[in-house]
PDB file of N, CA, C and O in Angstrom:
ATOM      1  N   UNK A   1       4.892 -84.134 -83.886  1.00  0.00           N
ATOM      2  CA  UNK A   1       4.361 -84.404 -85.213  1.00  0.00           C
ATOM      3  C   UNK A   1       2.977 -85.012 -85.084  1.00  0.00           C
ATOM      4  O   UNK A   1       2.681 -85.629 -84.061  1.00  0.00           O
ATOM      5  N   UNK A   2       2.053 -84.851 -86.159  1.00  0.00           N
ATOM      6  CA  UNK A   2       0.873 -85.061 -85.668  1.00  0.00           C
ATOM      7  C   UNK A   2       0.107 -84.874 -87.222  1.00  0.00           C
ATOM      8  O   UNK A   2       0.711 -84.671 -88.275  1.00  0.00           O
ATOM      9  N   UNK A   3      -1.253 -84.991 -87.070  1.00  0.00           N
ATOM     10  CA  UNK A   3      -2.143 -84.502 -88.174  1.00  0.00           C
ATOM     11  C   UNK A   3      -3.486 -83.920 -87.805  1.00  0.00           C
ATOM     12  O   UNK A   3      -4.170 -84.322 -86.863  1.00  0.00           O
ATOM     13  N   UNK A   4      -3.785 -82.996 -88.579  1.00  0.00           N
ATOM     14  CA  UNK A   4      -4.761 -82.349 -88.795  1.00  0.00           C
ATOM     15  C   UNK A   4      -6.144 -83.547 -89.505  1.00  0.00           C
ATOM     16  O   UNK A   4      -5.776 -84.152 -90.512  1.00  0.00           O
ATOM     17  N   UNK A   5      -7.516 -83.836 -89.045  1.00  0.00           N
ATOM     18  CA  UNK A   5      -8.415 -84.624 -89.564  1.00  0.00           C
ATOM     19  C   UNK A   5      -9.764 -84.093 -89.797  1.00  0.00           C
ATOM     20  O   UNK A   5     -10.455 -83.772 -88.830  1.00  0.00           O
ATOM     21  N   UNK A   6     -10.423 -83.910 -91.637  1.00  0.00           N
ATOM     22  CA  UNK A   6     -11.551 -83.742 -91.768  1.00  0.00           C
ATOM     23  C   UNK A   6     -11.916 -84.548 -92.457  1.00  0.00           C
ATOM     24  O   UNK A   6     -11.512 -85.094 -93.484  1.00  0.00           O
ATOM     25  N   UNK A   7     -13.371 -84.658 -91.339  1.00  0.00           N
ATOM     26  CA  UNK A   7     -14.126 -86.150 -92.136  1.00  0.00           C
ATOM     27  C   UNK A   7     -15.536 -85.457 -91.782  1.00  0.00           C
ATOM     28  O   UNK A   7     -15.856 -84.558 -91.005  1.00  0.00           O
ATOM     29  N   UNK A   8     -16.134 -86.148 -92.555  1.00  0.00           N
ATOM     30  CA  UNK A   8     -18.106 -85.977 -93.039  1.00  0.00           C
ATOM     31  C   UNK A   8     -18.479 -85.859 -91.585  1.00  0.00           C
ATOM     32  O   UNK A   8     -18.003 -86.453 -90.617  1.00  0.00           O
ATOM     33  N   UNK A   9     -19.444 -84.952 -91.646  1.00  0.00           N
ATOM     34  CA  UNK A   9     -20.404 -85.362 -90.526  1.00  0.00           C
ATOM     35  C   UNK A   9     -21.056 -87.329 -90.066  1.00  0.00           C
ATOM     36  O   UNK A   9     -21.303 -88.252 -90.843  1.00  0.00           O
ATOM     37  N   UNK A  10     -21.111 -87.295 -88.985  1.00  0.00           N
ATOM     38  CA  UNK A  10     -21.180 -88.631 -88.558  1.00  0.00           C
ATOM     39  C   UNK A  10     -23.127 -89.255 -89.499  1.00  0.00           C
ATOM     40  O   UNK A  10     -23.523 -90.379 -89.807  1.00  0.00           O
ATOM     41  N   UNK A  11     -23.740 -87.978 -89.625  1.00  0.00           N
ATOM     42  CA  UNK A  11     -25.058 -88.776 -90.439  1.00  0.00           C
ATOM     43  C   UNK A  11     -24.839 -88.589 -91.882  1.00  0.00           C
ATOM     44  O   UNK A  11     -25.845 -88.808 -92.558  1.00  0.00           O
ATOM     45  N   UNK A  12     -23.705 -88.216 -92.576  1.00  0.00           N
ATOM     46  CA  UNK A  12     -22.968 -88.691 -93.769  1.00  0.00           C
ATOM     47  C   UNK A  12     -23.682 -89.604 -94.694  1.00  0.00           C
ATOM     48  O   UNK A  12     -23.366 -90.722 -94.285  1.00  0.00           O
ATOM     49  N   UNK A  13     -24.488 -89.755 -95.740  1.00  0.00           N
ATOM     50  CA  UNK A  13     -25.348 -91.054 -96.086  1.00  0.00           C
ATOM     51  C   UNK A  13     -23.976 -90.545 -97.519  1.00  0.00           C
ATOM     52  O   UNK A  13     -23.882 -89.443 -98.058  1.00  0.00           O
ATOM     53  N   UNK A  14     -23.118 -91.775 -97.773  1.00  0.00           N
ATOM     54  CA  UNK A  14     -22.640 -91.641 -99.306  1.00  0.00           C
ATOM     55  C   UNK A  14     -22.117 -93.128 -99.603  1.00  0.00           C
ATOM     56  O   UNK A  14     -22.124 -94.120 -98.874  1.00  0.00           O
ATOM     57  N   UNK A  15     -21.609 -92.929-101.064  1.00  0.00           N
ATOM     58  CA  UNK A  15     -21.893 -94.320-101.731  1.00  0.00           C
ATOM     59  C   UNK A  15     -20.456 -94.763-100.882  1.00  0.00           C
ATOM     60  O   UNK A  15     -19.727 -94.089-100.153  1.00  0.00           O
ATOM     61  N   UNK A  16     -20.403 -95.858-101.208  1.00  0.00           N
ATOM     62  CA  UNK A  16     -18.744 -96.519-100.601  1.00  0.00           C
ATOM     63  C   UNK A  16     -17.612 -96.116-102.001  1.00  0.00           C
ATOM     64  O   UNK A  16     -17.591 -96.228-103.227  1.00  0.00           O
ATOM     65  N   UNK A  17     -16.754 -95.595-100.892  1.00  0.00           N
ATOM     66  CA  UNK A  17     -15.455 -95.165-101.650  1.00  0.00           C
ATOM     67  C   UNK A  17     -14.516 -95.993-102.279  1.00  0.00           C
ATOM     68  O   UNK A  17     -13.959 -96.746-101.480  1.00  0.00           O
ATOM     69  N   UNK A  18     -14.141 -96.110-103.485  1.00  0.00           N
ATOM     70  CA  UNK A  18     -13.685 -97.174-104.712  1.00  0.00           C
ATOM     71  C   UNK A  18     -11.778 -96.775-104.746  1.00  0.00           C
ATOM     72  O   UNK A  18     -11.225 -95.686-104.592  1.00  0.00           O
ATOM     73  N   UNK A  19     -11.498 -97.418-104.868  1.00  0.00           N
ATOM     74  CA  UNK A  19      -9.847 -97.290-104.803  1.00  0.00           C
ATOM     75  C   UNK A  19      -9.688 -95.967-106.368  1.00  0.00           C
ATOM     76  O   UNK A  19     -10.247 -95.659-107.421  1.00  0.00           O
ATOM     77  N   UNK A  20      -8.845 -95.705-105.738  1.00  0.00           N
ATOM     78  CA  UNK A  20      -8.234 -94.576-106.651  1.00  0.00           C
ATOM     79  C   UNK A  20      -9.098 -92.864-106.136  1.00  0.00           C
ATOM     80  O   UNK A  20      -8.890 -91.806-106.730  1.00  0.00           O
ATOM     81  N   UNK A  21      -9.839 -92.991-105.183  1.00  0.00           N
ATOM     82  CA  UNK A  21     -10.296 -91.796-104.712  1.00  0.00           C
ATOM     83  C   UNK A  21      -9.338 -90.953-103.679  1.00  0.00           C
ATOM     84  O   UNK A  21      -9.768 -89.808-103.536  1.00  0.00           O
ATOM     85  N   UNK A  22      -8.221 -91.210-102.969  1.00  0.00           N
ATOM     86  CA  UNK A  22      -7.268 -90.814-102.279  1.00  0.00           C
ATOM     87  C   UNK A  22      -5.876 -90.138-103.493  1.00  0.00           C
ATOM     88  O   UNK A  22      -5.444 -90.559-104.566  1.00  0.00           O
ATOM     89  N   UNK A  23      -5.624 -89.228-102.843  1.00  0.00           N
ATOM     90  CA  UNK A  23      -4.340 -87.965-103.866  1.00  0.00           C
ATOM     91  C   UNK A  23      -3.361 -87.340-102.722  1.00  0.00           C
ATOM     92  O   UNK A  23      -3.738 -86.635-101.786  1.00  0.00           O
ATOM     93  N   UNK A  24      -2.239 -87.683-102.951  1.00  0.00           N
ATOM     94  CA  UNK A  24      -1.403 -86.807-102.410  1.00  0.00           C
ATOM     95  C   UNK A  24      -1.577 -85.239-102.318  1.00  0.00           C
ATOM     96  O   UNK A  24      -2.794 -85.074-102.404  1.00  0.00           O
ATOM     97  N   UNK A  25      -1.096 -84.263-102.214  1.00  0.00           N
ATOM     98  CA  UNK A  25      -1.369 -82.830-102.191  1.00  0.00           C
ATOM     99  C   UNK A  25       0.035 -82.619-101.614  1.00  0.00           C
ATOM    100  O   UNK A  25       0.257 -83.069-100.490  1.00  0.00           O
ATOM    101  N   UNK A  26       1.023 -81.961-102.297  1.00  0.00           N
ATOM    102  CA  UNK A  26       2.104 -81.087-101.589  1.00  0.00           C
ATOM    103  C   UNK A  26       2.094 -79.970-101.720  1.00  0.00           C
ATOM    104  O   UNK A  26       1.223 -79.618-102.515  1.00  0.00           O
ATOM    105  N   UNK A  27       2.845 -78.932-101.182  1.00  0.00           N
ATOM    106  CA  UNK A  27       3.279 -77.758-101.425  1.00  0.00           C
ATOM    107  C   UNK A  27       2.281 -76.937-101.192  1.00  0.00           C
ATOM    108  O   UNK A  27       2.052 -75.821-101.656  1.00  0.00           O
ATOM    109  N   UNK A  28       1.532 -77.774-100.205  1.00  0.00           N
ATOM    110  CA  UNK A  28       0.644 -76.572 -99.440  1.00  0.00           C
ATOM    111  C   UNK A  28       1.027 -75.687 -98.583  1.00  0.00           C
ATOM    112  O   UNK A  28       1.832 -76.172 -97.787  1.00  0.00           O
ATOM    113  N   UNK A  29       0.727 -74.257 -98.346  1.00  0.00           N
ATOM    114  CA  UNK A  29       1.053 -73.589 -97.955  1.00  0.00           C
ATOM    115  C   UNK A  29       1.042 -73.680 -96.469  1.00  0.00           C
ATOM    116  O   UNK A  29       0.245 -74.416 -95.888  1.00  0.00           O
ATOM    117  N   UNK A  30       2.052 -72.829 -95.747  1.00  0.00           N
ATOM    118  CA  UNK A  30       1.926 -73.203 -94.188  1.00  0.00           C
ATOM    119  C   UNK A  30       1.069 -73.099 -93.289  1.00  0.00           C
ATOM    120  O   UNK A  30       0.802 -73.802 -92.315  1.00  0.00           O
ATOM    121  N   UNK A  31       0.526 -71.873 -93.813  1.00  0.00           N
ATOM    122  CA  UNK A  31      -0.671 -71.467 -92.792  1.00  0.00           C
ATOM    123  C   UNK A  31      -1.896 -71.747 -93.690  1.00  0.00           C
ATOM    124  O   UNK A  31      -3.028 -71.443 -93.316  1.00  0.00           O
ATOM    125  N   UNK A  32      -1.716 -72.174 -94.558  1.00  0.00           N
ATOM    126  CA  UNK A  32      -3.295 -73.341 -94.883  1.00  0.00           C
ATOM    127  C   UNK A  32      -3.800 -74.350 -94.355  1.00  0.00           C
ATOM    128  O   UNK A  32      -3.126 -75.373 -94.232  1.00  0.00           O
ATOM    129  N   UNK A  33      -5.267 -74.272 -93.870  1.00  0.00           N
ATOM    130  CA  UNK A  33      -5.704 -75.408 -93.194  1.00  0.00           C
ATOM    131  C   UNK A  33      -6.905 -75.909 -94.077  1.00  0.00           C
ATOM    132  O   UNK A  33      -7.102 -75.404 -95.182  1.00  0.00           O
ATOM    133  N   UNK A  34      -7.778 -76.997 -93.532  1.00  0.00           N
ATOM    134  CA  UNK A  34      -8.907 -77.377 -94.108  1.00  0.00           C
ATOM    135  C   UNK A  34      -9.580 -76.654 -94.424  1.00  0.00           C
ATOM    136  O   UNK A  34     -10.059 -76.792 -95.549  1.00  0.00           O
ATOM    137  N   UNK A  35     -10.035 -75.322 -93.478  1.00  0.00           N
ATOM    138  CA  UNK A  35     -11.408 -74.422 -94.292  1.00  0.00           C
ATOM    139  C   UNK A  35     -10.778 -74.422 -95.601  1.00  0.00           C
ATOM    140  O   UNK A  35     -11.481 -75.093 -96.356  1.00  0.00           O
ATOM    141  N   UNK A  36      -9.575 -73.879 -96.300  1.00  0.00           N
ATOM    142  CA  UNK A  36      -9.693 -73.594 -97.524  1.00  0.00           C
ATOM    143  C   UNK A  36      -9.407 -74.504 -98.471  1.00  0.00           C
ATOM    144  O   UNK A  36      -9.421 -74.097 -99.632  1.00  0.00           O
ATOM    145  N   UNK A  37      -9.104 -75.845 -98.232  1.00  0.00           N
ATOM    146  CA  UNK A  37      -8.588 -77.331 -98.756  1.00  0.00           C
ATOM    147  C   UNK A  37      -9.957 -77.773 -99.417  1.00  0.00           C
ATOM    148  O   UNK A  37     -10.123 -78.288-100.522  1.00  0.00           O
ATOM    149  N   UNK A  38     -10.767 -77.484 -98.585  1.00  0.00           N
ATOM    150  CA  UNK A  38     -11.812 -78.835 -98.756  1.00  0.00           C
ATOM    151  C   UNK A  38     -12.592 -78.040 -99.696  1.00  0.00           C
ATOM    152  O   UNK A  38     -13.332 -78.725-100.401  1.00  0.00           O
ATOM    153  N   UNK A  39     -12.624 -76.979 -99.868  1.00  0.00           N
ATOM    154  CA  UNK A  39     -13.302 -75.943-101.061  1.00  0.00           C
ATOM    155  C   UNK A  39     -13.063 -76.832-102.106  1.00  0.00           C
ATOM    156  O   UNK A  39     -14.023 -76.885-102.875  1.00  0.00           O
ATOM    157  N   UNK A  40     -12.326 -77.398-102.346  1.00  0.00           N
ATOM    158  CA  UNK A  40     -11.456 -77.821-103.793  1.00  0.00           C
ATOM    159  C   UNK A  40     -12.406 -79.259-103.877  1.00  0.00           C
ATOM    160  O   UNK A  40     -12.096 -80.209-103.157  1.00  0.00           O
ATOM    161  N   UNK A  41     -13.528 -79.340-104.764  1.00  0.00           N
ATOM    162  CA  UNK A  41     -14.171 -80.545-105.060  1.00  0.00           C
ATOM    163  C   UNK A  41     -15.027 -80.819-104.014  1.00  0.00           C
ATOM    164  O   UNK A  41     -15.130 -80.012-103.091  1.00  0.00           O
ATOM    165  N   UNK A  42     -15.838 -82.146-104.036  1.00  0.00           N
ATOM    166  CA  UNK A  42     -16.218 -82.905-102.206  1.00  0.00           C
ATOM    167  C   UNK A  42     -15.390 -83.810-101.778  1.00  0.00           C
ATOM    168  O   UNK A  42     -15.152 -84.920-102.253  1.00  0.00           O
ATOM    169  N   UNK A  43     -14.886 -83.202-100.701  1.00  0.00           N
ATOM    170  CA  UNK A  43     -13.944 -84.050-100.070  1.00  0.00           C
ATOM    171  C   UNK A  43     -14.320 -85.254 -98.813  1.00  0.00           C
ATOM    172  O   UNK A  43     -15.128 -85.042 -97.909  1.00  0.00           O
ATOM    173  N   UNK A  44     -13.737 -86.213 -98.948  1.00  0.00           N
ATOM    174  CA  UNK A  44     -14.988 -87.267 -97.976  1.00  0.00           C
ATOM    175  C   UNK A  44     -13.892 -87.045 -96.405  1.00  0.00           C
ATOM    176  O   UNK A  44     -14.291 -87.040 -95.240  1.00  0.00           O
ATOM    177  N   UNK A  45     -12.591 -86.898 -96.859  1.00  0.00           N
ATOM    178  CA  UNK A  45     -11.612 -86.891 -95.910  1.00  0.00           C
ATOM    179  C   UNK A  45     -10.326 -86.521 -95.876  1.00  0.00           C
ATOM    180  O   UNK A  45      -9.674 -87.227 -96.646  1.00  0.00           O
ATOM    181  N   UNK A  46      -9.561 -85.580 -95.221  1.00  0.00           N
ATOM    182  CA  UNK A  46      -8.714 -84.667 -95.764  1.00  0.00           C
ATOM    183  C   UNK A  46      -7.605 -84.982 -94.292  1.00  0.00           C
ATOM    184  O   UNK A  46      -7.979 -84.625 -93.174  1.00  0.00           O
ATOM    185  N   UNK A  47      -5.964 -85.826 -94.546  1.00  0.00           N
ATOM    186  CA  UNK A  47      -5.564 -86.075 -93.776  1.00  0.00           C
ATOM    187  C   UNK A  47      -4.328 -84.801 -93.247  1.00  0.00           C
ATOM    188  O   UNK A  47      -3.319 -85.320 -92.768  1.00  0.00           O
ATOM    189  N   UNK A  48      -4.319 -83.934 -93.268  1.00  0.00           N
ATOM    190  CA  UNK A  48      -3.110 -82.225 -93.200  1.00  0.00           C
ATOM    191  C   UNK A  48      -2.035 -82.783 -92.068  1.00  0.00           C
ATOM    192  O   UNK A  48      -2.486 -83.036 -90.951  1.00  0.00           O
ATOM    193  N   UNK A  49      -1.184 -82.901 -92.227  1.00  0.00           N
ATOM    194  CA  UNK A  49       0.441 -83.203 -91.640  1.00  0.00           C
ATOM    195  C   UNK A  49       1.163 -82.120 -91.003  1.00  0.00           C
ATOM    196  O   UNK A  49       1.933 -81.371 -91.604  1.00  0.00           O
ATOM    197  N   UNK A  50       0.835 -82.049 -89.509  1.00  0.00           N
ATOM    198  CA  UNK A  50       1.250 -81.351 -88.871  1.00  0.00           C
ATOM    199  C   UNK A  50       2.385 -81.063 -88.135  1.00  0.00           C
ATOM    200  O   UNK A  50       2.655 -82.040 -87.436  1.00  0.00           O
ATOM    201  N   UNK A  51       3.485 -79.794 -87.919  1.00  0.00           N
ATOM    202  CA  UNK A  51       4.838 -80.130 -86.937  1.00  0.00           C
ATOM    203  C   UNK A  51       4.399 -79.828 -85.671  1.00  0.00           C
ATOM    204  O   UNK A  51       3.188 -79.756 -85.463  1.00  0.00           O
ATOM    205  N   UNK A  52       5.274 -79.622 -84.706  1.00  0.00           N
ATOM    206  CA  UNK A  52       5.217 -79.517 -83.180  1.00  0.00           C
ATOM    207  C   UNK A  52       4.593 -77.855 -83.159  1.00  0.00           C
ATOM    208  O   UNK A  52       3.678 -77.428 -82.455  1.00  0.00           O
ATOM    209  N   UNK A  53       5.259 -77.250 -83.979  1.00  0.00           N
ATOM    210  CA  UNK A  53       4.578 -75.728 -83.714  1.00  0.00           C
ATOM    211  C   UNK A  53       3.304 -75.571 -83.998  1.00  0.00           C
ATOM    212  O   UNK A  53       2.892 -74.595 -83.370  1.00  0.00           O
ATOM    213  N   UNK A  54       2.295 -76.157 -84.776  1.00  0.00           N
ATOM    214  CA  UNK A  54       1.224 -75.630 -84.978  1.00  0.00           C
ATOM    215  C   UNK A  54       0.841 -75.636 -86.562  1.00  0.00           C
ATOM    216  O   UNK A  54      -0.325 -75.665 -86.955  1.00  0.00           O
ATOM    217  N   UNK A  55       1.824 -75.610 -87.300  1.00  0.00           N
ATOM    218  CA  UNK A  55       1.694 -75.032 -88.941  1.00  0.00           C
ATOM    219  C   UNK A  55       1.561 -76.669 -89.464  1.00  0.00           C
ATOM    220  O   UNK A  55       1.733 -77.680 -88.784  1.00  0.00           O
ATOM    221  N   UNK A  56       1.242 -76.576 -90.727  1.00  0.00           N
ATOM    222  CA  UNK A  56       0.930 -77.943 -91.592  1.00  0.00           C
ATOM    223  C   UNK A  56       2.721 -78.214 -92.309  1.00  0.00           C
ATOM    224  O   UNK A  56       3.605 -77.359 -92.367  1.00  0.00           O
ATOM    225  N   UNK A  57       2.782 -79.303 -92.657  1.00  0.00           N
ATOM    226  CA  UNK A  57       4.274 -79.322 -93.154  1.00  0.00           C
ATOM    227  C   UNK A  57       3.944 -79.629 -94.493  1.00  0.00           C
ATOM    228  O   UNK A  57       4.398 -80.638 -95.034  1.00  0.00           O
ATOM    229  N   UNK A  58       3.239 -78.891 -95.032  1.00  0.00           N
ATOM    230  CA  UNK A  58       3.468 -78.520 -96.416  1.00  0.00           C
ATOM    231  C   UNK A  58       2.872 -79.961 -97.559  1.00  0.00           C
ATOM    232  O   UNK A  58       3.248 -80.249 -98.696  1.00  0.00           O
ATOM    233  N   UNK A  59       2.007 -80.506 -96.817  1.00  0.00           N
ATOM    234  CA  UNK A  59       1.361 -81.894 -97.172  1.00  0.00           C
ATOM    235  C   UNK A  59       0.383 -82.633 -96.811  1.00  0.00           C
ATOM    236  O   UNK A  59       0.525 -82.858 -95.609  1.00  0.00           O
ATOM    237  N   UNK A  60      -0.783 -83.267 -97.318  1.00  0.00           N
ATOM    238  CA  UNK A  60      -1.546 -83.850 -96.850  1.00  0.00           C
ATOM    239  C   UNK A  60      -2.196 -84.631 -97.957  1.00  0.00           C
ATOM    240  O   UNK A  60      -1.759 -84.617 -99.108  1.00  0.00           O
ATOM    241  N   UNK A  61      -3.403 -85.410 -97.521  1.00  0.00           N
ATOM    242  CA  UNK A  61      -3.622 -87.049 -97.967  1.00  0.00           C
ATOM    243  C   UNK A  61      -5.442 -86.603 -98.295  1.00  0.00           C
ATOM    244  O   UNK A  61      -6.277 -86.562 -97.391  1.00  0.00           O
ATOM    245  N   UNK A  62      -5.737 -86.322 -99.691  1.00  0.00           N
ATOM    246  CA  UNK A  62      -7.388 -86.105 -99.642  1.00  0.00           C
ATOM    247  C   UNK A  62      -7.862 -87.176-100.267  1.00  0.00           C
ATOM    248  O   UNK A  62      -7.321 -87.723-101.228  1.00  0.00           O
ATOM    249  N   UNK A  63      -8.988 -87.537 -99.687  1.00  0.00           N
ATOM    250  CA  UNK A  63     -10.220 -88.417 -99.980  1.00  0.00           C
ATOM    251  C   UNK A  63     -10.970 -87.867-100.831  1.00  0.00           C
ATOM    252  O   UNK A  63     -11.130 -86.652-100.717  1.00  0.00           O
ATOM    253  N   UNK A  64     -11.313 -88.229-101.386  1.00  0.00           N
ATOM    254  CA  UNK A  64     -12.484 -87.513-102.798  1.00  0.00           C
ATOM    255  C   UNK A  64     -13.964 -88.443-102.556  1.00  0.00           C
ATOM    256  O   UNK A  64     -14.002 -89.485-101.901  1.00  0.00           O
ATOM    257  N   UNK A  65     -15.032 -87.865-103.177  1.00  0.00           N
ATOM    258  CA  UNK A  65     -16.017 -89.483-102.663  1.00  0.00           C
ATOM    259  C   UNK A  65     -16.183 -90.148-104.077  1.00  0.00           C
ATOM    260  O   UNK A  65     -17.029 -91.041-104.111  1.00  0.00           O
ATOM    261  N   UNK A  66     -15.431 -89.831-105.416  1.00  0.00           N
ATOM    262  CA  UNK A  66     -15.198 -90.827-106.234  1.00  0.00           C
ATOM    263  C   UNK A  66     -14.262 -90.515-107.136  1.00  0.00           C
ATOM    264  O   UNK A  66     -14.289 -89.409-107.676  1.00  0.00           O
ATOM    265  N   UNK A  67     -13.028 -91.700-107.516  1.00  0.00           N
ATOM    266  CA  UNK A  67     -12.365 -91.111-108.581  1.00  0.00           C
ATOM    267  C   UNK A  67     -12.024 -90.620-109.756  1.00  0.00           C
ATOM    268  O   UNK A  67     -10.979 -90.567-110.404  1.00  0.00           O
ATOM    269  N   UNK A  68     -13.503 -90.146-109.955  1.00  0.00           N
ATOM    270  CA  UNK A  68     -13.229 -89.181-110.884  1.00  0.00           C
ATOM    271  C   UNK A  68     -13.179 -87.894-110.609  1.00  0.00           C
ATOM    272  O   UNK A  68     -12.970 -87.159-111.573  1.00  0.00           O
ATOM    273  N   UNK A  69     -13.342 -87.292-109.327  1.00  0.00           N
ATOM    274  CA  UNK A  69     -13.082 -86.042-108.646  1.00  0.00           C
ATOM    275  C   UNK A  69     -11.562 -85.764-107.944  1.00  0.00           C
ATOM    276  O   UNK A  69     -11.013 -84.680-107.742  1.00  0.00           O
ATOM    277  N   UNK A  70     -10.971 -87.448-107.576  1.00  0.00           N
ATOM    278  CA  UNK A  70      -9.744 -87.669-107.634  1.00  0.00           C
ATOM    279  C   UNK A  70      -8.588 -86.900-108.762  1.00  0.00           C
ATOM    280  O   UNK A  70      -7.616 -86.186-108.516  1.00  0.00           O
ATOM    281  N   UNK A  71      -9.154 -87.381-110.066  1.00  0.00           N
ATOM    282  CA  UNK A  71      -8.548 -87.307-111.246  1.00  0.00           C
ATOM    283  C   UNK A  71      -8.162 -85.739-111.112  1.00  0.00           C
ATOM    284  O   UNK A  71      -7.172 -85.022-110.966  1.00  0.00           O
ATOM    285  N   UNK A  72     -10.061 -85.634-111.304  1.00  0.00           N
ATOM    286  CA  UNK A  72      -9.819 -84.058-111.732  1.00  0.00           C
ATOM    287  C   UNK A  72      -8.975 -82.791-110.682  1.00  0.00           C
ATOM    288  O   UNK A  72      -9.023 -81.589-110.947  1.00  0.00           O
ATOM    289  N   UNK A  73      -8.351 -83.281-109.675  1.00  0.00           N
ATOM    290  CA  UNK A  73      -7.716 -82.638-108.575  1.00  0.00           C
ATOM    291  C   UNK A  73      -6.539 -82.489-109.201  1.00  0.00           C
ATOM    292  O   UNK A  73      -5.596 -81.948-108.623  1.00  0.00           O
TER     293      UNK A  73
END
């Protein structure tokens, strides 16, 4: 068990992230990964929940860079 991690490039210049910018996400599909996740809004950080085989378990943890992009997810 394990996770999948996308985060900003390391020269990243953005405002500081305010509580309520993090969203659950279920019922993602198995063979969905980040390329097509992070399409959805700007994502500052996208945590994908991985099993032993390789596939996502159907869940993961996104960062938004404010919550009102949260909301609108």
């Amino acid at each position: 068990n394990g996770q999948r991690k996308y985060v900003p490039p390391p020269d990243w210049m953005d405002p500081l992230l305010c509580k309520g910018s993090e969203v659950f996400v279920g019922k993602i599909p198995r063979d969905c990964f980040e390329d097509k996740i992070v399409q959805i809004g700007i994502v500052y950080e996208l945590r994908l929940m991985m099993d032993f085989s390789g596939t996502n378990r159907g869940y993961g943890f996104l960062m938004y860079t404010t919550p009102n992009d949260a909301k609108r997810a």
